[in-house]
Every structure is written in structure tokens, then in C-alpha cells.
DRENMARDREN-857696 format. One record per residue: residue number from 1; x, y, z of N, C-alpha, C, O in turn. Coordinates in Angstrom, 2 decimals. Layout:
residues N
+-----+---------+---------+---------+---------+---------+---------+---------+---------+---------+---------+---------+---------+
! pos !     nxx !     nyy !     nzz !    caxx !    cayy !    cazz !     cxx !     cyy !     czz !     oxx !     oyy !     ozz !
+-----+---------+---------+---------+---------+---------+---------+---------+---------+---------+---------+---------+---------+
! NUM !       X !       Y !       Z !       X !       Y !       Z !       X !       Y !       Z !       X !       Y !       Z !
...
+-----+---------+---------+---------+---------+---------+---------+---------+---------+---------+---------+---------+---------+
***
This chain:
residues 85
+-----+---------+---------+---------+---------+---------+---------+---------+---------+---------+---------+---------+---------+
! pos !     nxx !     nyy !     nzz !    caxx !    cayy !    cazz !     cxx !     cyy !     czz !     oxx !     oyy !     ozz !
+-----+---------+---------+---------+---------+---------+---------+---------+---------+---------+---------+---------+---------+
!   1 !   16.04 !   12.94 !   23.35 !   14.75 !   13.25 !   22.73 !   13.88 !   12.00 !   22.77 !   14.40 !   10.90 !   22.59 !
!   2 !   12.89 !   12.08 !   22.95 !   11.59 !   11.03 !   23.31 !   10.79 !   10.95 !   21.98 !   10.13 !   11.85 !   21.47 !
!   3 !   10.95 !   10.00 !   21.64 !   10.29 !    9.99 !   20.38 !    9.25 !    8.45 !   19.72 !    9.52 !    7.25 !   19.61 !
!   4 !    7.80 !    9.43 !   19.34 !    6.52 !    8.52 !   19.97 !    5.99 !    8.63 !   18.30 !    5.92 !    9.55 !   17.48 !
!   5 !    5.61 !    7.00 !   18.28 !    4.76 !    7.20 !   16.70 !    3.23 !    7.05 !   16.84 !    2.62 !    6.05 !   17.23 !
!   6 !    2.76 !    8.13 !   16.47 !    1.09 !    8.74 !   16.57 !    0.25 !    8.99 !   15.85 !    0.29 !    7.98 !   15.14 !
!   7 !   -0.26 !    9.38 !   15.59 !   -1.35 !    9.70 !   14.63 !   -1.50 !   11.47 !   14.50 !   -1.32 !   12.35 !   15.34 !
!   8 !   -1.89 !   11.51 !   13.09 !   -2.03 !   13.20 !   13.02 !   -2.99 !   13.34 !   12.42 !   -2.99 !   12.84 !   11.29 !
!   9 !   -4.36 !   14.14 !   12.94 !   -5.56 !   14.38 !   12.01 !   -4.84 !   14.78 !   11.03 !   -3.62 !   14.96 !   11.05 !
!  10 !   -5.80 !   14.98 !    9.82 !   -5.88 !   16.27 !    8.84 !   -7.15 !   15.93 !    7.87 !   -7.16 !   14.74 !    8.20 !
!  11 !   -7.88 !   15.99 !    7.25 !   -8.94 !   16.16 !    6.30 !  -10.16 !   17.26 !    6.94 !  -10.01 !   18.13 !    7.81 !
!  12 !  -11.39 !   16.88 !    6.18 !  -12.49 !   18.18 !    6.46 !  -13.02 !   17.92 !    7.49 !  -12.73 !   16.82 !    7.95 !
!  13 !  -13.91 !   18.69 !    8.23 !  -14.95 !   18.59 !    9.00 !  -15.67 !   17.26 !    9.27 !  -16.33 !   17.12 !    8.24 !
!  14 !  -15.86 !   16.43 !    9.88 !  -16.93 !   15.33 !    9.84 !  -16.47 !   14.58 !    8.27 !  -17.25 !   14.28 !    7.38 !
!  15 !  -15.29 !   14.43 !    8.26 !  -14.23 !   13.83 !    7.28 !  -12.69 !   13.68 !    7.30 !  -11.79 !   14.09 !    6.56 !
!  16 !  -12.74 !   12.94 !    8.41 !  -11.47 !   13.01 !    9.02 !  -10.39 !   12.03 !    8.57 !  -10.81 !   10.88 !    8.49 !
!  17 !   -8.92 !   12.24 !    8.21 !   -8.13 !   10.78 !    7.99 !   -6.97 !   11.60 !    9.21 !   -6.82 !   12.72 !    9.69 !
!  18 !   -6.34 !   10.26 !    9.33 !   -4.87 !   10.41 !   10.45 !   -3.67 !   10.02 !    9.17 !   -3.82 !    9.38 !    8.13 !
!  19 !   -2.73 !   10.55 !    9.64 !   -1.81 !    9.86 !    9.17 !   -0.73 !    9.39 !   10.35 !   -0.46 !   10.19 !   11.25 !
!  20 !   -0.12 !    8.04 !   10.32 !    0.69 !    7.47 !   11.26 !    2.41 !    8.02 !   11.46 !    3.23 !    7.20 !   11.02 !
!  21 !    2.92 !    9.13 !   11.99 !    3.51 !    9.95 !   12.01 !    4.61 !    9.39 !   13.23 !    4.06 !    8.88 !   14.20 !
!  22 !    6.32 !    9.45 !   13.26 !    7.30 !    9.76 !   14.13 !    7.21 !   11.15 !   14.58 !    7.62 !   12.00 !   13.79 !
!  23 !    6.97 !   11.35 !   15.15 !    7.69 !   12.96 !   16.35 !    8.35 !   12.74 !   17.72 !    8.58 !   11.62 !   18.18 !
!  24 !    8.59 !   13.71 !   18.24 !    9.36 !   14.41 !   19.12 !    7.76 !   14.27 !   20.19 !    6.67 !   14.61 !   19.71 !
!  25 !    7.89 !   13.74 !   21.62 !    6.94 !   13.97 !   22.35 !    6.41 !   15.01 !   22.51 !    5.22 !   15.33 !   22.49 !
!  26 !    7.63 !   15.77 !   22.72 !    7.02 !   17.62 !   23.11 !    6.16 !   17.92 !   22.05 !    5.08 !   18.42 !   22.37 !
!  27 !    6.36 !   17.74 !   20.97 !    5.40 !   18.45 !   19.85 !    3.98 !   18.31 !   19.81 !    3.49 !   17.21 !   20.09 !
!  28 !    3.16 !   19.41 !   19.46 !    1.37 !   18.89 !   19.26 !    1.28 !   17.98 !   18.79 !    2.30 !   17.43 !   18.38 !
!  29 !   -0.23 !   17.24 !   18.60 !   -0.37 !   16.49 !   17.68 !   -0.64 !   16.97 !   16.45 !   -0.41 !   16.03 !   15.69 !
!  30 !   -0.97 !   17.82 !   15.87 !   -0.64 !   17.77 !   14.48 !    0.36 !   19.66 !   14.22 !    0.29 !   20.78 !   13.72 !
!  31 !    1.03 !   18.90 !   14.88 !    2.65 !   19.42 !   14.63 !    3.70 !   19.05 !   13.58 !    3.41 !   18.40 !   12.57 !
!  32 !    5.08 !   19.55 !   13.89 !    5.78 !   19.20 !   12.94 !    6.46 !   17.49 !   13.55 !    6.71 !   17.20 !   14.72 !
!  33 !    6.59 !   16.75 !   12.50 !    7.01 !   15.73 !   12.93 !    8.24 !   15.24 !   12.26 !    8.96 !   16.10 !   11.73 !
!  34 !    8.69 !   13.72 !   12.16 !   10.27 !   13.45 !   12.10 !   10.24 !   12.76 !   10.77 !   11.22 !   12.98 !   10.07 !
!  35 !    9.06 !   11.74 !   10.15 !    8.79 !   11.28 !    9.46 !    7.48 !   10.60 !    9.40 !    7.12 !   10.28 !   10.54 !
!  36 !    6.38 !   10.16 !    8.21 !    5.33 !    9.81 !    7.98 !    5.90 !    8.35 !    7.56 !    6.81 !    7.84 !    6.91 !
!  37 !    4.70 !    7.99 !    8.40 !    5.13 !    6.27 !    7.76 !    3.99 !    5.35 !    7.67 !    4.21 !    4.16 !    7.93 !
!  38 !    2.55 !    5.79 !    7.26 !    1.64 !    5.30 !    7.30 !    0.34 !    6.48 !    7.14 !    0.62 !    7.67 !    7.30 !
!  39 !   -0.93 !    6.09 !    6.84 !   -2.72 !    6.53 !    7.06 !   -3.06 !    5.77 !    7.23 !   -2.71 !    4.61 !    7.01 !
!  40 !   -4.10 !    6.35 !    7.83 !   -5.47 !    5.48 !    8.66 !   -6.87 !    6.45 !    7.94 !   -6.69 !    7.64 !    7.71 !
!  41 !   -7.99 !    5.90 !    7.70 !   -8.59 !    6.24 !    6.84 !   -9.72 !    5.42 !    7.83 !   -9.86 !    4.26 !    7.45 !
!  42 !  -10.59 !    5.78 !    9.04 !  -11.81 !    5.06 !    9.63 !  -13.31 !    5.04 !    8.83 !  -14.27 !    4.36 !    9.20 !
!  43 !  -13.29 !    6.04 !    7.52 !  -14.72 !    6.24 !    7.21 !  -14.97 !    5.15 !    6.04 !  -16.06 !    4.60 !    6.20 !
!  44 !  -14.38 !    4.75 !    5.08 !  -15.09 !    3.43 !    4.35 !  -15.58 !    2.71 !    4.52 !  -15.37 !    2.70 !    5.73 !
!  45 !  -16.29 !    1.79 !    4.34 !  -16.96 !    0.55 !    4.54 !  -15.60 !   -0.43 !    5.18 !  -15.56 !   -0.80 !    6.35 !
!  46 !  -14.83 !   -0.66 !    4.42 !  -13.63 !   -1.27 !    5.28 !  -12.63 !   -0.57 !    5.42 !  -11.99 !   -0.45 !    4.38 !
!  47 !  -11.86 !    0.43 !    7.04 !  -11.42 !    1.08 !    7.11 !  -10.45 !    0.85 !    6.53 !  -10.26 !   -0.33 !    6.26 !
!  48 !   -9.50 !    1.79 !    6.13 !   -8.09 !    1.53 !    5.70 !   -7.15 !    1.71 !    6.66 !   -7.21 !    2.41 !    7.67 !
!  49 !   -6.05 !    0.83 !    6.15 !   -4.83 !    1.08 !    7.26 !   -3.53 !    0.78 !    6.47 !   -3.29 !   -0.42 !    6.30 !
!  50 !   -2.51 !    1.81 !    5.87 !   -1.28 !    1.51 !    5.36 !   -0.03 !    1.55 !    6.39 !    0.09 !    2.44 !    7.23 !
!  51 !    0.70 !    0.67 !    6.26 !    1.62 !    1.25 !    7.33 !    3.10 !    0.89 !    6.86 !    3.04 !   -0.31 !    6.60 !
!  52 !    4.51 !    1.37 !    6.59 !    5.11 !    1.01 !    6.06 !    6.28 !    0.45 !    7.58 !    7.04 !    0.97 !    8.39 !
!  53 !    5.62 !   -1.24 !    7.14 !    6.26 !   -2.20 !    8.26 !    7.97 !   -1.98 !    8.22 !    8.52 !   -1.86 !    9.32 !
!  54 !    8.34 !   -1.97 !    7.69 !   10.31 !   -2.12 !    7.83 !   10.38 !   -0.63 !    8.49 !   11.05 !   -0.73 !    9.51 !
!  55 !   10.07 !    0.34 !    8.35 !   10.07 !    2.09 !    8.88 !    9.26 !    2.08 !   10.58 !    9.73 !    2.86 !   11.42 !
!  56 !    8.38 !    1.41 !   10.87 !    8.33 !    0.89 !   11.87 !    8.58 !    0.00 !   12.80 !    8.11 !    0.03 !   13.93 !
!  57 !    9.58 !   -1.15 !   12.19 !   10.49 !   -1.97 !   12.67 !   11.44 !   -0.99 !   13.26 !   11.89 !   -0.93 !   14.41 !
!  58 !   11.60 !   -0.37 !   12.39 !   13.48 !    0.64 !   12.19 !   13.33 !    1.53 !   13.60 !   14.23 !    1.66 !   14.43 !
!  59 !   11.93 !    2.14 !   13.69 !   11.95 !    3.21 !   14.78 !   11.55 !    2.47 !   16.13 !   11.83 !    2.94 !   17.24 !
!  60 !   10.88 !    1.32 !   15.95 !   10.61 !    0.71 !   17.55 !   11.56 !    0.18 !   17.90 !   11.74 !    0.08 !   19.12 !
!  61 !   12.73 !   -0.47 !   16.82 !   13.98 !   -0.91 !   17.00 !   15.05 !    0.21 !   17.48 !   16.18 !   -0.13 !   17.82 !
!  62 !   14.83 !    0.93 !   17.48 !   16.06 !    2.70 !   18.19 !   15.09 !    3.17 !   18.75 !   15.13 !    4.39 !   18.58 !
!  63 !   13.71 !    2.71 !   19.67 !   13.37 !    3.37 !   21.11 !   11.96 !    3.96 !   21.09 !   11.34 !    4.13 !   22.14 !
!  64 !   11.49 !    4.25 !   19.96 !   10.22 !    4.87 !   19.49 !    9.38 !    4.35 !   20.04 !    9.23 !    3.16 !   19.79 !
!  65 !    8.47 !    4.99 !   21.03 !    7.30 !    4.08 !   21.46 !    6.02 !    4.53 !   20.60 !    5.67 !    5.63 !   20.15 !
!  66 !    5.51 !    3.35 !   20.56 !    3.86 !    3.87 !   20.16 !    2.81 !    3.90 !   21.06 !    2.67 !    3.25 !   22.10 !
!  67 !    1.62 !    5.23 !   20.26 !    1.03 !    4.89 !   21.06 !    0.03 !    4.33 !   21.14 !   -0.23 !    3.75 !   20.09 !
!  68 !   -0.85 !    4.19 !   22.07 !   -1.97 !    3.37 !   22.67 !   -2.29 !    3.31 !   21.34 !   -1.73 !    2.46 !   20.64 !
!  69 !   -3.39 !    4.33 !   20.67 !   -4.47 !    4.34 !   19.65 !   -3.59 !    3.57 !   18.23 !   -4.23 !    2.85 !   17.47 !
!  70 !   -2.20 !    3.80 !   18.02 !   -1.66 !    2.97 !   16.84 !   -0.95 !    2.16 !   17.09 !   -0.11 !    1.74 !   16.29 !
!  71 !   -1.15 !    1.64 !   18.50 !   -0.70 !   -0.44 !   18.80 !   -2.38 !   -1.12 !   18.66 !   -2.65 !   -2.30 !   18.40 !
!  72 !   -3.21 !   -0.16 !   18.88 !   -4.42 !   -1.22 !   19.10 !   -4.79 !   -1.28 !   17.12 !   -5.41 !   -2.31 !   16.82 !
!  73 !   -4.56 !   -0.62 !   16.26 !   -5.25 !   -0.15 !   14.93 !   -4.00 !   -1.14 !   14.30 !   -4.40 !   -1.78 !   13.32 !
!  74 !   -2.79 !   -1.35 !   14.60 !   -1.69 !   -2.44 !   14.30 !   -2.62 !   -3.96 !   14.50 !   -3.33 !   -4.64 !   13.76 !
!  75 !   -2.16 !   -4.02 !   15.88 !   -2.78 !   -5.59 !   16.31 !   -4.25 !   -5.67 !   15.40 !   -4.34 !   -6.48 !   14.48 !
!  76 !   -5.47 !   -4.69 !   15.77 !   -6.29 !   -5.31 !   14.94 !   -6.12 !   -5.52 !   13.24 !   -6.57 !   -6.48 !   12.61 !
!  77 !   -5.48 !   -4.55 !   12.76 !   -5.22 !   -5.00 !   11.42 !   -4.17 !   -6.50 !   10.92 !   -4.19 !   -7.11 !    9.85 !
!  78 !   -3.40 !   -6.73 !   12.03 !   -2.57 !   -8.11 !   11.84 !   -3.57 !   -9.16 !   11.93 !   -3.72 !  -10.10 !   11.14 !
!  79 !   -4.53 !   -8.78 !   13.45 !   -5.43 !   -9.98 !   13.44 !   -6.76 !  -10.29 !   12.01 !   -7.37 !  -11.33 !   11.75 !
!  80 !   -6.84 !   -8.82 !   11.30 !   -7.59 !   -9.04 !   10.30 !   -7.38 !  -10.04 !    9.41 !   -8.13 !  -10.91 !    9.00 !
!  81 !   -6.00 !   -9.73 !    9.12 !   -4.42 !  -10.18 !    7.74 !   -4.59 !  -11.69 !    8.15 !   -4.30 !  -12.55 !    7.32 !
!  82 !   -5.01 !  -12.03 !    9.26 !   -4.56 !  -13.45 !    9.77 !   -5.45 !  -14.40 !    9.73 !   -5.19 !  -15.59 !    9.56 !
!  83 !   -6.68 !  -13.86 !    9.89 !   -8.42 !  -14.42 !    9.89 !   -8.43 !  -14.18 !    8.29 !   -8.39 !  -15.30 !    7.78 !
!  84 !   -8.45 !  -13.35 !    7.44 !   -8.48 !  -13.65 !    5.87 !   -7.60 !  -14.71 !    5.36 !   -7.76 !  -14.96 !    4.17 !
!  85 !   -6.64 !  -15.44 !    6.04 !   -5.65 !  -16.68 !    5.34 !   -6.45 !  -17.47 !    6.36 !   -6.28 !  -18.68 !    6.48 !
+-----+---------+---------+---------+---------+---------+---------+---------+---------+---------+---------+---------+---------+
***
């Protein structure tokens, strides 16, 4: 089984949040998935980004790839974390 950590819409219309989701490749994107381990929240003044780091250690560490859109929303939030110290 191929298993990719992604993003899953869900909120209203022209009010959108993701949440940062493990699944199964085959599955839609906002399908059933394996575990939640993070949101992304783009509409505030300063977007939000939670991500629970050891749960994404755990799954890139046993094969989990990520993808494109939540390695680039990672790196920029580390480089944020890093420019505020």
C-alpha cells in the first residue's frame, strides 16, 4: 500500500480550511483516510499551520511520502519559526 500525506479540503464555499491527512494513494482527496495529523487554515491575516511533528516523523520514517503542496507549506513554515528567533 502507497501511502501519501496530503491535504483534505473541508469548510464553506469561498471559506476553505485543509486538514493535513495520511491515506492510501488510491483514495480521493477528501476521502477516507489513515490518520489526521495536522490543519492548514490560508484565510487569516497570518495563515495557520498545525502540524503534529513526531506523527510526521513516524510516517515519513515507514515510507509515507508527501506531497508537493504539504513539503512546500512545511519548509515555509520552518523558515518562518527560524526568521522569528
Amino acid at each position: 500500500m502507497a501511502v501519501r500525506i496530503r491535504m483534505k479540503r473541508f469548510g464553506a464555499k469561498n471559506r476553505q480550511q485543509w486538514r493535513i491527512v495520511v491515506s492510501d494513494a488510491k483514495m480521493p482527496r477528501d476521502g477516507r483516510f489513515i490518520e489526521e495529523i495536522g490543519y492548514y487554515d490560508p484565510l487569516p491575516r497570518e495563515e495557520k499551520l498545525e502540524v503534529k511533528k513526531e506523527r510526521l516523523d513516524y510516517w515519513v520514517k515507514n515510507g509515507a511520502q508527501m506531497s508537493v503542496a504539504v513539503r512546500s507549506l512545511i519548509k515555509r513554515s520552518e523558515k518562518k519559526k527560524r526568521a522569528k528567533t
